[in-house]
C-alpha positions in Angstrom: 35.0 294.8 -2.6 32.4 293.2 -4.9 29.6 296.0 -4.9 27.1 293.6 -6.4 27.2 290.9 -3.9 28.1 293.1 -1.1 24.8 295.3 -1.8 22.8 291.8 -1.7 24.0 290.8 1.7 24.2 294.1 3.2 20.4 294.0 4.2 20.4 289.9 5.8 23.4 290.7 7.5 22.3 293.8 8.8 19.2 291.6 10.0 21.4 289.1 11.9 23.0 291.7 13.4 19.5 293.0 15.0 18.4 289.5 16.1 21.8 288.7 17.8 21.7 291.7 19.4 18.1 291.3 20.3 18.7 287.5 21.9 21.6 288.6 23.8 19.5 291.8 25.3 17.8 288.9 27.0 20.4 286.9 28.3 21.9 286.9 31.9 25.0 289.7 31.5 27.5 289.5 34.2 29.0 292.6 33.9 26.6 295.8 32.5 30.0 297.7 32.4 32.4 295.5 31.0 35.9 295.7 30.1 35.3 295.9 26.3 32.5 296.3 23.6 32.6 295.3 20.3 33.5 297.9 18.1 32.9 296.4 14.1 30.0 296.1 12.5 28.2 295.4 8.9 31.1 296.8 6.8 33.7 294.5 8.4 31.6 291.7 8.2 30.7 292.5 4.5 34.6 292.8 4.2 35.7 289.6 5.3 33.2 288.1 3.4 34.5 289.8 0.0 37.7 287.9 1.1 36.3 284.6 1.4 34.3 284.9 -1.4 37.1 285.9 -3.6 39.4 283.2 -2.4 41.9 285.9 -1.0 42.1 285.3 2.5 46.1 285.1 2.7 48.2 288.6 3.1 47.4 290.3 -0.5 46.1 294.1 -1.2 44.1 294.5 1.6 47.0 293.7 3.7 49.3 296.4 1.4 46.4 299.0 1.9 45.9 298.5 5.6 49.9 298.9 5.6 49.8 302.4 3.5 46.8 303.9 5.2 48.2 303.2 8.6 51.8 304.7 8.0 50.1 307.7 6.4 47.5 308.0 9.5 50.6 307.2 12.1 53.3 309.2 11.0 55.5 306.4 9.6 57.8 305.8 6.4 57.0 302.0 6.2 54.0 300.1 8.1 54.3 295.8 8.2 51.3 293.8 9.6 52.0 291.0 11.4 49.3 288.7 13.3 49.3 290.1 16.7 51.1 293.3 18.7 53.1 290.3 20.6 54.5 289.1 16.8 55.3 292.9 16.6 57.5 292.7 19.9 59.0 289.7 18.8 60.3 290.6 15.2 61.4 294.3 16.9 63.9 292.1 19.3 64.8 289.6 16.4 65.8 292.7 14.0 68.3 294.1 16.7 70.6 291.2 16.6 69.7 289.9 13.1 73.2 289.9 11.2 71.9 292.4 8.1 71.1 295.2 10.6 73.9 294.6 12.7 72.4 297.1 15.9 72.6 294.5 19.0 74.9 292.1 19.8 73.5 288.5 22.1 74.4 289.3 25.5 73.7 293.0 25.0 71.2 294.6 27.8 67.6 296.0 26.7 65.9 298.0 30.0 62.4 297.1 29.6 59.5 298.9 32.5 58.6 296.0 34.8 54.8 297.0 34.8 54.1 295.8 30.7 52.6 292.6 29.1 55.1 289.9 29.5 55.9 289.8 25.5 58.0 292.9 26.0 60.2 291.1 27.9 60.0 287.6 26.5 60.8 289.0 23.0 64.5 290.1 23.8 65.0 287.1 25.6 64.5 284.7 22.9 66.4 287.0 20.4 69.1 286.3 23.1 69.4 289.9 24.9 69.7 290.4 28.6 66.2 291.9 30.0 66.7 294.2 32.9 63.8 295.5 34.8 63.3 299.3 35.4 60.6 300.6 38.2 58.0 302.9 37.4 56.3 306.1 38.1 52.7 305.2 39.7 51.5 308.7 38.5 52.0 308.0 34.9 51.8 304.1 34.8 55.2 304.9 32.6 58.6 304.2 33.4 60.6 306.1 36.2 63.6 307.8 34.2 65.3 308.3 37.5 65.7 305.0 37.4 66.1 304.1 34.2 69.0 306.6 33.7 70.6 304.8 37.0 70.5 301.2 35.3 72.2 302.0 32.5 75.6 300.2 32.7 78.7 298.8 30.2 76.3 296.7 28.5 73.2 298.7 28.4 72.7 299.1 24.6 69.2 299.8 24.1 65.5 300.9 25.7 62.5 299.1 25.4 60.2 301.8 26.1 56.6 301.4 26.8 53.5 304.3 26.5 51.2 302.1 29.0 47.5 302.4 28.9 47.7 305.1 26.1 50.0 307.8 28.2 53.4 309.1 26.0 56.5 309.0 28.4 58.5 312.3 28.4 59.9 311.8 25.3 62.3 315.0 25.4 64.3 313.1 28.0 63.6 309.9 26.9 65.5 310.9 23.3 68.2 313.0 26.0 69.3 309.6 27.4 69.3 307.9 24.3 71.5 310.3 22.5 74.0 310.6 25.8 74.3 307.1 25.9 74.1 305.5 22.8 71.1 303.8 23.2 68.6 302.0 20.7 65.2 303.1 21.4 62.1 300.7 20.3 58.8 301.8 21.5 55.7 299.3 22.2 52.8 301.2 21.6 50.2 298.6 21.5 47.9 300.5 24.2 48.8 304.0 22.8 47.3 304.3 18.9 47.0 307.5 18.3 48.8 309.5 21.4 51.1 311.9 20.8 54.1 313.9 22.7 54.5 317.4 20.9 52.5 316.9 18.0 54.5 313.8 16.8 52.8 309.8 16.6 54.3 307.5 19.5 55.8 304.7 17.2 57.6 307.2 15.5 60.5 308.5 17.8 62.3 305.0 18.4 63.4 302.6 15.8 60.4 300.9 15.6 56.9 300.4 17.0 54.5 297.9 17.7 50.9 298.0 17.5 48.3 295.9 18.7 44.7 295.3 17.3 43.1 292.8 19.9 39.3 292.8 20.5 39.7 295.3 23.4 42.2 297.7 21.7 41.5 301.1 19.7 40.7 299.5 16.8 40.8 295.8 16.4 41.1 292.9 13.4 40.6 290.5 16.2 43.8 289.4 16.3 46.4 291.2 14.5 49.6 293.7 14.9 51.4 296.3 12.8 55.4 297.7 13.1 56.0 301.1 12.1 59.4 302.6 11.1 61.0 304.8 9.2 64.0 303.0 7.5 63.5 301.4 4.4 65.9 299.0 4.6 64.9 298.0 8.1 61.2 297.4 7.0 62.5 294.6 4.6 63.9 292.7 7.4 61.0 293.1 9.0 59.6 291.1 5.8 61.9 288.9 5.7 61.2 288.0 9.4 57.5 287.6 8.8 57.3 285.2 6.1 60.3 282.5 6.6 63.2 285.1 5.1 61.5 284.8 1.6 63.2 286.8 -1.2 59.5 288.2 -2.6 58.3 289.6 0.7 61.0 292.0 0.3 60.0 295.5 -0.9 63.1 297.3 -1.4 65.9 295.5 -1.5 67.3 294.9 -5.0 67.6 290.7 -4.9 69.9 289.4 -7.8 68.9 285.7 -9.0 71.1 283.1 -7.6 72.2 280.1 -10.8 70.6 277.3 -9.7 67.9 278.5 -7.5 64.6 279.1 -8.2 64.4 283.2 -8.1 60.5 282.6 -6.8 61.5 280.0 -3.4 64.9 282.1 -2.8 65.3 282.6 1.0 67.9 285.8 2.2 67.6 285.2 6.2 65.9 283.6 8.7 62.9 283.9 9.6 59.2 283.2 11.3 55.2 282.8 9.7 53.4 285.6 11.4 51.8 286.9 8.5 48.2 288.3 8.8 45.2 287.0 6.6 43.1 289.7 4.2 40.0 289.5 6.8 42.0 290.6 9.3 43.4 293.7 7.1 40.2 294.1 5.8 38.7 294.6 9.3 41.5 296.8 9.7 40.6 299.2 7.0 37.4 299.8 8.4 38.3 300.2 11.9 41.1 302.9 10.6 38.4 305.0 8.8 36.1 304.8 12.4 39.4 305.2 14.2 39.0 309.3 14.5 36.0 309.2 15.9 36.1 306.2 18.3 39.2 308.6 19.6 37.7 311.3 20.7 34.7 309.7 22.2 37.6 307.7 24.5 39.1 310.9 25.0 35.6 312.4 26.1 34.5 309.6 28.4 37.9 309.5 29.9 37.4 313.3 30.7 34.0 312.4 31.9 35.4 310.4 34.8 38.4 312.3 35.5 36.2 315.0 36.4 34.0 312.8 38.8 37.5 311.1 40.5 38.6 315.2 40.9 36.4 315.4 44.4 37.6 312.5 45.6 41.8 312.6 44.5 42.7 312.2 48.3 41.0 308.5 47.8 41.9 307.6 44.0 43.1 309.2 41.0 43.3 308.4 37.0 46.8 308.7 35.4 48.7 311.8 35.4 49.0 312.9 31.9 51.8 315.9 30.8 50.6 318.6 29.1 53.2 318.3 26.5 51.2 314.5 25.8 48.1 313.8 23.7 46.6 310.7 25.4 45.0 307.8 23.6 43.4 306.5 26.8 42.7 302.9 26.5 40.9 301.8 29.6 40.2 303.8 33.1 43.4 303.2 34.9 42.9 304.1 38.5 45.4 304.5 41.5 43.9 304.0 45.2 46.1 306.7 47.9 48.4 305.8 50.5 45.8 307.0 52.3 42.4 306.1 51.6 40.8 303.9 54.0 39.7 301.1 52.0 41.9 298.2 50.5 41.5 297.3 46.9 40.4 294.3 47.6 37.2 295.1 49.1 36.7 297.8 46.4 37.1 294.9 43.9 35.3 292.7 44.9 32.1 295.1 45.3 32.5 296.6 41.9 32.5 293.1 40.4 29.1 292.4 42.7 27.7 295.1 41.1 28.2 294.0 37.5 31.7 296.3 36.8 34.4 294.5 35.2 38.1 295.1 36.5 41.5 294.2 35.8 44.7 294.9 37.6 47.2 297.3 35.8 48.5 295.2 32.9 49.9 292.2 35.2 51.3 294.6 38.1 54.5 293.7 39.0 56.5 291.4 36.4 59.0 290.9 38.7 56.8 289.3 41.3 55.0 286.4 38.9 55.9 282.9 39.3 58.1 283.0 36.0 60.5 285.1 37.6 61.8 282.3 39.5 63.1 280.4 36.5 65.1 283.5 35.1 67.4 284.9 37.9 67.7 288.3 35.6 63.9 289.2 36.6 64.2 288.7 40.1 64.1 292.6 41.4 62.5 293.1 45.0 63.7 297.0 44.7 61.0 298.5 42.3 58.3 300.3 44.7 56.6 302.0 42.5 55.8 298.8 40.2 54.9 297.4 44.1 52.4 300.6 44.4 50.9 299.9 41.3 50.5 296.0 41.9 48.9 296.9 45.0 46.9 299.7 44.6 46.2 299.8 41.1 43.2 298.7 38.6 41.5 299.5 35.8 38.0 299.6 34.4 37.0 299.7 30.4 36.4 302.4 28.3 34.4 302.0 25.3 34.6 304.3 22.1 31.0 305.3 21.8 28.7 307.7 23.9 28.4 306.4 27.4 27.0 309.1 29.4 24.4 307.0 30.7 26.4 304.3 32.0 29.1 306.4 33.3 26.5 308.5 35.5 25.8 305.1 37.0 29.3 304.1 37.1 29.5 307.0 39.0 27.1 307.0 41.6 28.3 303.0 41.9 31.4 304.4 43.1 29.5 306.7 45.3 27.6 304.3 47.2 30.6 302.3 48.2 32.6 305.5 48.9 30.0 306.8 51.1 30.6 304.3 53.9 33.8 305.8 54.4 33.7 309.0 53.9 30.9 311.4 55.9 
């Protein structure tokens, strides 16, 4: 960045920063525990603002850097930004059947865990694969591999595997199946940054990963998404994807001029426009650099409230997490009992009177939304452990600073409303 004019508006913007924060102290809140805080301060704001002033706001070396830092931080050969995790999804599923990887075939099957966001199965779809729902473990919020194992039939060619709210699958079996069956493996890790199964990045087992960095994610550029891999030649189809299958978005591959054509608008596939814009990889730089910390204060306030739920696991319980699994926990994810005597309804609907935001898991159930009815492939009514999570499953934020306060009285929120049912 300019240091001149970034050291003149530091101090104003800094200012603004007070003031807004100062207004809004006063303001009606809804929620005093929402689902997500902003997490960026001056130096994105000064970053974005070197962009513009510049006049590089299209993908140029901020974009390149955010891609280095993040394969180096993430375990991965090759790093490509795109504009959102759901661009991520979609150029995985393109690349499987794209004619210069030749992996998947249209027609083939991809399993995909039917408690996800909807891109994960939407992407195969429109690269022309066959999407087949597999039910899901409500202890992990991750796919059963009973199950899984069970669907795989003659066309079954890949997994679309999904670390949900942060928690690695069992990867040792996961890569078992795989190898016994032939199986692609992509992995969607846009609520996982930063977990890990043995020691090794999620994004990194599979042939690819996505990434998400929405507002409420573990670091965010607003809107924007990143694929990891480790195959060079894969990562410049992945270029060529982004950016329309232009010749000079391609890093590796050695492009000989075509008579005729001008070498500089030479196109080598197909392709979409997802690209990102410099503020966004700007952004992204600094949110990488606060990324460690914002990490472990997730991981502490997380443990915080696991050890509150502990008296009360006959009621509700957090996740299960293995101890083989680091967990990048991305929000509060919370399972009611069989047996406890309240419905989640009413639980709802008095944590949102008392200013707590919630969510259902993800979108519960894929299989029962209205879409399902136009695509006769989705329609499942055997998955009851997606059902167990669609019906007694929600989630609450988790922010990645110090929280003790507000988690006491998140806490004894929970207490008051417990305490009518239990002596």
């Amino acid at each position: 960045m300019n240091l001149q004019y970034t050291y003149q508006l530091r101090e104003p913007i800094e200012a603004l920063l007070r003031e807004a924060s100062r207004i809004n102290s006063f303001k009606p809140q809804k929620y005093w525990y929402p689902l997500s805080m902003a997490s960026y301060d001056v130096e994105e704001i000064l970053s974005a603002i070197d962009s513009l002033c510049s006049f590089r706001t299209t993908m140029w070396e901020k974009t390149a850097e955010f891609e280095r830092e993040f394969a180096r931080t993430f375990g991965g050969a090759e790093a490509l930004m795109v504009n959102s995790g759901s661009s991520a999804d979609l150029l995985i599923a393109f690349a499987l059947v794209n004619p210069q990887a030749k992996l998947l075939e249209p027609g083939d099957e991809v399993l995909v865990p039917s408690v996800t966001w909807p891109t994960q199965i939407w992407s195969p779809m429109m690269a022309g694969l066959k999407v087949r729902l597999v039910d899901i473990d409500p202890r992990t919020l991750n796919v059963d591999l009973d199950d899984l194992e069970a669907k795989i039939g003659p066309r079954t060619r890949a997994i679309s595997l999904v670390h949900l709210m942060g928690n690695p699958c069992d990867m040792d079996r996961v890569m078992s199946i795989c190898h016994k069956h032939n199986l692609v493996l992509i992995e969607d890790c846009c609520e996982s940054l930063g977990a890990q199964y043995k020691g090794q990045p999620v994004g990194t087992f599979g042939l690819a990963g996505s990434f998400s960095f929405f507002f409420s994610h573990h670091i965010t550029t607003m809107e924007g998404g990143m694929i990891l891999c480790q195959d060079q030649s894969l990562s410049d189809i992945f270029r060529l994807l982004r950016a329309h299958g232009w010749a000079r978005n391609t890093k590796y591959s050695q492009v000989e001029p075509v008579d005729g054509l001008d070498a500089r608008y030479m196109f080598l596939n197909w392709g979409f426009n997802v690209r990102p814009t410099e503020l966004q990889a700007g952004f992204g730089l600094e949110q990488l650099r606060r990324w460690p910390v914002f990490h472990a204060q997730r991981l502490q306030n997380a443990t915080y409230f696991q050890n509150y739920l502990q008296p009360h696991s006959d009621l509700m319980r957090l996740m299960h997490v293995s101890p083989d699994a680091e967990c990048a926990w991305f929000a509060l994810p919370i399972m009611l009992t069989p047996e406890c005597p309240f419905k989640k309804v009413d639980f709802l609907a008095y944590l949102e009177a008392q200013g707590i935001e919630t969510r259902p898991i993800v979108a519960g159930n894929l299989a029962r939304q209205p879409v399902c009815q136009l695509y006769p492939e989705l329609q499942d009514d055997n998955l009851p452990g997606a059902d167990a999570i669609h019906e007694r499953g929600f989630y609450l934020g988790l922010h990645p600073f110090e929280a003790k306060q507000n988690l006491d009285r998140l806490a004894e929120t929970f207490e008051q409303f417990i305490r009518q049912y239990v002596l």
